[in-house]
C-alpha positions as CSV (number, residue, x, y, z in Angstrom):
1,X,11.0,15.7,-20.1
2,X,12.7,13.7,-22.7
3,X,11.6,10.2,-20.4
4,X,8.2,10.8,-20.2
5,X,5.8,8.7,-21.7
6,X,2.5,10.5,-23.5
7,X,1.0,7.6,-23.0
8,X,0.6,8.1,-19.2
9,X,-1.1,11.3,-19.6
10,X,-4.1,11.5,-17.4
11,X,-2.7,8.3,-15.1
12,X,-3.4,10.5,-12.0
13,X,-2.9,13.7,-10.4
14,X,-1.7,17.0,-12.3
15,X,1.3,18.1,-14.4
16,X,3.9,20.0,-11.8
17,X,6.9,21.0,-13.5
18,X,8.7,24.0,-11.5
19,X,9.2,24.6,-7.7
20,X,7.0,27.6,-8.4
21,X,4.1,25.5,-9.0
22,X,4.9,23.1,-5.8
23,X,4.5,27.0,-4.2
24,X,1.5,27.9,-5.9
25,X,0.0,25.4,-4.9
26,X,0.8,25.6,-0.7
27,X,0.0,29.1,-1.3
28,X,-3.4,27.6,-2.0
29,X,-4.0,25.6,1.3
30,X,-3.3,29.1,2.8
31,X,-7.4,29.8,3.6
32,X,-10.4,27.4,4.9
33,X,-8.9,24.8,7.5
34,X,-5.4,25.4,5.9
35,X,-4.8,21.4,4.7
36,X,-1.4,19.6,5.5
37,X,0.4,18.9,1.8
38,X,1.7,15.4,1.2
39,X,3.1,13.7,-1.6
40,X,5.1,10.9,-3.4
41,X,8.8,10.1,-3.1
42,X,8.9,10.4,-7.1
43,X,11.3,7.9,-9.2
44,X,14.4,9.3,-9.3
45,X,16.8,12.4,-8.1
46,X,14.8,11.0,-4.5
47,X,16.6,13.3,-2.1
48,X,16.5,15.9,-4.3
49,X,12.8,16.2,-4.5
50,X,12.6,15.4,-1.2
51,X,14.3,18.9,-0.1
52,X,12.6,20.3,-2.8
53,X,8.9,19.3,-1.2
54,X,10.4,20.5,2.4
55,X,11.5,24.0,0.6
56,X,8.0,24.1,-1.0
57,X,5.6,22.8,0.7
58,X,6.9,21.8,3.9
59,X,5.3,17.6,3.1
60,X,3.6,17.1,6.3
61,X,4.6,13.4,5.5
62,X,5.6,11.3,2.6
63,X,4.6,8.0,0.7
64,X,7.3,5.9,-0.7
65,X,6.8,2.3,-1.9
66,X,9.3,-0.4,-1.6
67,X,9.4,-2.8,-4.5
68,X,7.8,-0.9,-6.9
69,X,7.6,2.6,-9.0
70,X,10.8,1.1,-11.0
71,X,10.7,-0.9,-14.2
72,X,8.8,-3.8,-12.5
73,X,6.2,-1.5,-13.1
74,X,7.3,1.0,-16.0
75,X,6.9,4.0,-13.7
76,X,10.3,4.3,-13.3
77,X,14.1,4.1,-14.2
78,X,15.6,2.1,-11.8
79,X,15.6,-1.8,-11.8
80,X,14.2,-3.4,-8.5
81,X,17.5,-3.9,-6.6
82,X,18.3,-0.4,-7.2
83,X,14.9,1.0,-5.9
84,X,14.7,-0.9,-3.3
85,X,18.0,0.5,-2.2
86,X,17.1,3.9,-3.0
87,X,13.7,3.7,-1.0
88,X,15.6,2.6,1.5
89,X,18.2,5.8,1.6
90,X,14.9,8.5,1.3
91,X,12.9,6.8,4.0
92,X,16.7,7.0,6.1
93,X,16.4,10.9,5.1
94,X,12.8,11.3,6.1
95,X,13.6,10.0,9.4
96,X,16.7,12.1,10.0
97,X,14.5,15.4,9.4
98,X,11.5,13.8,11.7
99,X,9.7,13.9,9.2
100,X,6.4,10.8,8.9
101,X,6.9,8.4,6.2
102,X,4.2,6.2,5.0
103,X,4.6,2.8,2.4
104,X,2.5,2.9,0.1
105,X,3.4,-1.0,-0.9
106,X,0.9,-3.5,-0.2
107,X,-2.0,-2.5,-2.0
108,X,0.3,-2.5,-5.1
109,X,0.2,-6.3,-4.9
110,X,-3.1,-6.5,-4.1
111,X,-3.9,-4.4,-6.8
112,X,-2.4,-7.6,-9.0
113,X,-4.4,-9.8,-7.3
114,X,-2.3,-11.4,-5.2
115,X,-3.4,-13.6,-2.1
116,X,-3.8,-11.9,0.8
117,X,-0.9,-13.4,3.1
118,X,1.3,-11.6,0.2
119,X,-0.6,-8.3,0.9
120,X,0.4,-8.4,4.5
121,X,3.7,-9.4,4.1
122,X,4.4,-6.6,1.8
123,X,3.1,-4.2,4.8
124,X,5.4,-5.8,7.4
125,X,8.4,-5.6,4.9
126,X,7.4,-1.8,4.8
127,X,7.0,-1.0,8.6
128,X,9.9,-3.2,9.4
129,X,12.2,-1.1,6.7
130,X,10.5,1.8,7.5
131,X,12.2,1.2,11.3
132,X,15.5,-0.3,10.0
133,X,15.9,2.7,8.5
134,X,15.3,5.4,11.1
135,X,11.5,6.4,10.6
136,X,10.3,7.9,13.6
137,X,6.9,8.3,12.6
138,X,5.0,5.5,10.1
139,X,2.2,5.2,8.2
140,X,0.4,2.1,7.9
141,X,-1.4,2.3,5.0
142,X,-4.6,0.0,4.5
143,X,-6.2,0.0,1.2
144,X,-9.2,-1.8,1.4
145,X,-11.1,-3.9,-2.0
146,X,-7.8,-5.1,-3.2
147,X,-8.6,-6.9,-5.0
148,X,-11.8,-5.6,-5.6
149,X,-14.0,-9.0,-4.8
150,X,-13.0,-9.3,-1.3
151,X,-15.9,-9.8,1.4
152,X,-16.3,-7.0,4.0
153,X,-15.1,-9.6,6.4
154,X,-12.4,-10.8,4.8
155,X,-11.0,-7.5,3.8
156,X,-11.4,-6.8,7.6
157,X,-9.6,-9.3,8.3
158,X,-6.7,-8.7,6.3
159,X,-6.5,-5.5,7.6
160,X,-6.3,-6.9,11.3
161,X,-3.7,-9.3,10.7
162,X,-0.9,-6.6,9.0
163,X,-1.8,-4.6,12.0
164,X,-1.5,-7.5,14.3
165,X,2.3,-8.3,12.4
166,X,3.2,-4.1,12.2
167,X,2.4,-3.2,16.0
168,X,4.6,-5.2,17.7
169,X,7.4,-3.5,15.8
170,X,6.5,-0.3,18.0
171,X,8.7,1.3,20.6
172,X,9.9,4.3,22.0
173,X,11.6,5.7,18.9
174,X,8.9,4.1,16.3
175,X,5.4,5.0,16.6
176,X,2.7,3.4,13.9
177,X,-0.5,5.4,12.8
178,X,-3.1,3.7,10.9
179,X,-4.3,5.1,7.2
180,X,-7.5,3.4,6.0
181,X,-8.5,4.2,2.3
182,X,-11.0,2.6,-0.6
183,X,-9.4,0.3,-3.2
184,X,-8.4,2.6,-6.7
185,X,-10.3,-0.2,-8.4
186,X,-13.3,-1.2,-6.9
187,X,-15.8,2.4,-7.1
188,X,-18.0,1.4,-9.7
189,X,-18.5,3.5,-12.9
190,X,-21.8,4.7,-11.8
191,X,-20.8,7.4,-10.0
192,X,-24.5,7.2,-8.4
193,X,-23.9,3.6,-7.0
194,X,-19.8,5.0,-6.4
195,X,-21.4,6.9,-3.6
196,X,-23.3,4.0,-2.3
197,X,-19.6,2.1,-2.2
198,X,-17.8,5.2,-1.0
199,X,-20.2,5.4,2.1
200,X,-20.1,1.8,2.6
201,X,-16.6,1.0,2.6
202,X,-15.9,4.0,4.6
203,X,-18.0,2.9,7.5
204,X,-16.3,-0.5,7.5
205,X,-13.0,0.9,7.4
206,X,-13.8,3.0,10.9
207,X,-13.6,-0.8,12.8
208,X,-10.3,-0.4,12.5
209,X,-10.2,2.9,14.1
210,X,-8.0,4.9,12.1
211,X,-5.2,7.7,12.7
212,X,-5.8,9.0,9.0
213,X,-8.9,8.5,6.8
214,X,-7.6,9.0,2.9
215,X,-10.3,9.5,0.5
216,X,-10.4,8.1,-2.9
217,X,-13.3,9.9,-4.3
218,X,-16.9,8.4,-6.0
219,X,-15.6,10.0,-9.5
220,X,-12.2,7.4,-9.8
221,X,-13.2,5.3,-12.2
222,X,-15.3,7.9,-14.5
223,X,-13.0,11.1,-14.4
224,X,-10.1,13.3,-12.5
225,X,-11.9,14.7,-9.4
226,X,-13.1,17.9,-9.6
227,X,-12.7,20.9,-6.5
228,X,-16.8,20.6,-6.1
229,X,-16.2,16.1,-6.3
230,X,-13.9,16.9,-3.5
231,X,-16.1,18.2,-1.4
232,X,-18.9,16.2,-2.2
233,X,-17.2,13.0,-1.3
234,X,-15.6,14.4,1.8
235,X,-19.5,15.1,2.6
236,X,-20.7,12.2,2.3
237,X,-17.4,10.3,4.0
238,X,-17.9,12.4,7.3
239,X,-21.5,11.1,7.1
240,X,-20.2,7.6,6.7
241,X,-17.8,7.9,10.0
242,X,-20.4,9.7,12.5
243,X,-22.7,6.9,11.6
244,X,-19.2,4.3,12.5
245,X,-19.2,5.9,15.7
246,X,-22.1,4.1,17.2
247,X,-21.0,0.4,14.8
248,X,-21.1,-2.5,16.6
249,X,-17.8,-4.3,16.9
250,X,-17.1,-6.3,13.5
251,X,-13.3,-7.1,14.7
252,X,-15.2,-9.3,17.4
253,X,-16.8,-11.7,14.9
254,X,-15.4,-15.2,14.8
255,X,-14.7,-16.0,11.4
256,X,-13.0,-12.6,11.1
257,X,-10.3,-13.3,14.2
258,X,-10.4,-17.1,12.8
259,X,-8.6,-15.8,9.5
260,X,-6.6,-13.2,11.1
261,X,-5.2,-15.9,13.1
262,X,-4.4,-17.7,10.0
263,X,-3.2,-15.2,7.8
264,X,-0.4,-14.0,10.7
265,X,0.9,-18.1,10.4
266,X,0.9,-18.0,6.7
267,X,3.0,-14.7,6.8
268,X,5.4,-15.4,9.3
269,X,6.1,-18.9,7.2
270,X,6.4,-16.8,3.5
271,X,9.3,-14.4,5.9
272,X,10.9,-17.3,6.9
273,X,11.3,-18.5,3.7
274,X,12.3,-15.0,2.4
275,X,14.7,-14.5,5.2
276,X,16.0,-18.4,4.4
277,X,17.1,-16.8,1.0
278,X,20.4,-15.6,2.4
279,X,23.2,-17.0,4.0
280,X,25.5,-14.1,4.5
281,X,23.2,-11.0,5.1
282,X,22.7,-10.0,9.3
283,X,18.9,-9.2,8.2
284,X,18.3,-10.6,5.4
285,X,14.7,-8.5,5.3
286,X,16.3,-5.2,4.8
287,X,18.9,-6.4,2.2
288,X,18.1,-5.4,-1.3
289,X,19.5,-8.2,-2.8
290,X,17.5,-10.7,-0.8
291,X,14.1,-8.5,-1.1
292,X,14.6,-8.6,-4.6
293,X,15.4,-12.5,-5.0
294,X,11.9,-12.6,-3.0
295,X,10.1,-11.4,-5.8
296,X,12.3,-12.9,-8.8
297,X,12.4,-16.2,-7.3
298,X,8.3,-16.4,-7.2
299,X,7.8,-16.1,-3.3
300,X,5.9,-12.6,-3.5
301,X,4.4,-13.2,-6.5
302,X,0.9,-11.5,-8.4
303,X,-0.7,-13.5,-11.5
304,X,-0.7,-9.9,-12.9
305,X,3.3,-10.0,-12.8
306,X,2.8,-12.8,-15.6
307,X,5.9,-11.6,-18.3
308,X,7.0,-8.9,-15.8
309,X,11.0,-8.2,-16.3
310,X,11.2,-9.5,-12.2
311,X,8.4,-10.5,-11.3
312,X,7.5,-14.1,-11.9
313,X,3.4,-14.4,-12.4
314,X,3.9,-17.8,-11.8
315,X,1.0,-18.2,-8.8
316,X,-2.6,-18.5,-9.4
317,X,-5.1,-16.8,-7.0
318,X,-9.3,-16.7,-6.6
319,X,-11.2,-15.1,-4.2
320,X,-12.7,-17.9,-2.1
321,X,-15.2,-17.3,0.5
322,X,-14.4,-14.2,0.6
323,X,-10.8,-14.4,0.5
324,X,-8.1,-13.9,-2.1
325,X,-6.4,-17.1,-1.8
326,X,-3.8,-19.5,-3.9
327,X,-5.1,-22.1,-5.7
328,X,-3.3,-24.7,-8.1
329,X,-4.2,-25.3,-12.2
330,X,-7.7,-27.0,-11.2
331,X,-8.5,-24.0,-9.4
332,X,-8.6,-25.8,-5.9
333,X,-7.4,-23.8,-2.8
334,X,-3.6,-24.4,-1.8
335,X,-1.9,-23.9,1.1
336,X,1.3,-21.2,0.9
337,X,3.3,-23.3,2.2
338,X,2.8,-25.9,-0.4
339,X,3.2,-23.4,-3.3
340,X,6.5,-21.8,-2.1
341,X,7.8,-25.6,-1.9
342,X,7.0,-25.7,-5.2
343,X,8.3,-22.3,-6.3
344,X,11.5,-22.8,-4.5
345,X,11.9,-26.4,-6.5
346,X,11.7,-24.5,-9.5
């Protein structure tokens, strides 16, 4: 109790202090269509909480980021090699229990506005970890409107290209389900036209055809969803996906498969260069060390990481047709190839 910060109050979610509440509130889901119980990995004491959410309310999966939840983002004790090594030993104890992990890492950098070839490198750093370390069952997590001014068909896009990079990583003991969701900051205040945006994104997320839908209710950026919210959202969301049913294909369009094409080069050159970071490590993609020189040397960078403790905040993105792309100090679209030249110059 003595770490927490008053000023977070309110940030999200509910204050659970005792394994009695973590039961009062499975003993909850115990009536209607008795819902699964999932939750986050926490930011510290990790494998003890997580035996703590099997004892209580047997986590029907769980969300752990990668590089963040640590003091890159104040949310945490831990510095980023640390966390990242940490992440790495509870996902390695999810998967000895079978038990589904899911990353909730890429929309964290999207979230900052970084370009989207960052986004989905961040979610093939996830799934690839996820497998290094033993996960049987993963959850690709796709936030959608991060950043908020994305085009439908570039946010579509970016979608198809990390699943493009993430299913190839499939096989017989590593199985990827898809987990489409709304961006936390793109519902507008209005919680009338919130609905409109709810309803809307929703339907475009079902071109993806997705394993999980995970709703981020009309209410986000007004108040704390209440019970009745709940419901009303999930309402209008099934609405939204029996109307997707009958969608035409938007993955088909040409401009869409034109930038998935290009955002899978531009990540695949950004993990070379990551991987290019060590000389001595057998993967250099699941070594703490070299994950966490990726973001202090500039590489996976966010503008919003400007004075960040690791991160750099040295690039410089705008959403260009669409797209959240790099661009240099005149504001003119760059390649990211030419900007981690530069970064690793510096």
């Amino acid at each position: 109790p003595e770490r927490q910060d008053p000023r977070r109050e309110g940030a999200g979610g509910v204050p659970v202090r005792r394994e009695d509440d973590y039961r009062a509130l499975s003993e909850a889901t115990r009536r209607g269509n008795y819902p699964l119980l999932r939750t986050y990995s926490g930011t510290d004491d990790f494998i003890k909480l997580a035996e703590m959410y099997v004892r209580t309310i047997n986590i029907a999966w769980c969300a752990i980021p990668l590089f963040w939840f640590n003091q890159m983002d104040g949310r945490g004790p831990w510095d980023l090699e640390g966390s990242i090594r940490e992440h790495q030993s509870v996902m390695k104890w999810y998967g000895e229990n079978n038990i589904p992990v899911e990353l909730n890492e890429p929309h964290h950098w999207g979230m900052r506005d970084s370009s989207d070839v960052t986004f989905v490198v961040a979610a093939y750093l996830s799934a690839y970890n996820a497998r290094a370390f033993g996960v049987k069952h993963y959850i690709a997590q796709l936030m959608f409107n991060s950043p908020p001014g994305l085009s439908d068909a570039m946010d579509l896009a970016k979608m198809m290209a990390v699943m493009k990079m993430v299913e190839p990583l499939q096989n017989k003991k590593f199985k990827v389900l898809k987990q489409t969701r709304i961006g936390l900051l793109s519902h507008p205040l209005n919680t009338d036209a919130a609905r409109g945006h709810l309803a809307a994104a929703t339907y475009l997320q079902m071109a993806l055809k997705p394993d999980i839908y995970h709703i981020v209710g009309h209410t986000e950026a007004d108040h704390a969803a209440t019970a009745d919210d709940v419901i009303e959202a999930s309402k209008i969301v099934r609405r939204a996906i029996d109307n997707a049913m009958g969608a035409p294909d938007m993955t088909a369009d040409p401009a869409v498969k034109k930038r998935v094409t290009k955002l899978v080069s531009d990540a695949n050159k950004m993990l070379d260069a990551i991987g290019n970071l060590s000389a001595s490590s057998s993967d250099p993609l699941t070594d703490p060390a070299t994950l966490a020189r990726a973001v202090t040397s500039g590489i996976l960078d966010a503008p919003q990481l400007l004075n960040n403790k690791f991160g750099r905040g040295w690039v410089k993105t705008r959403i260009v047709d669409g797209a959240s792309v790099c661009v240099d100090e005149t504001g003119k679209p760059i390649s990211e190839s030419r900007r981690m030249a530069k970064v690793l110059k510096q």
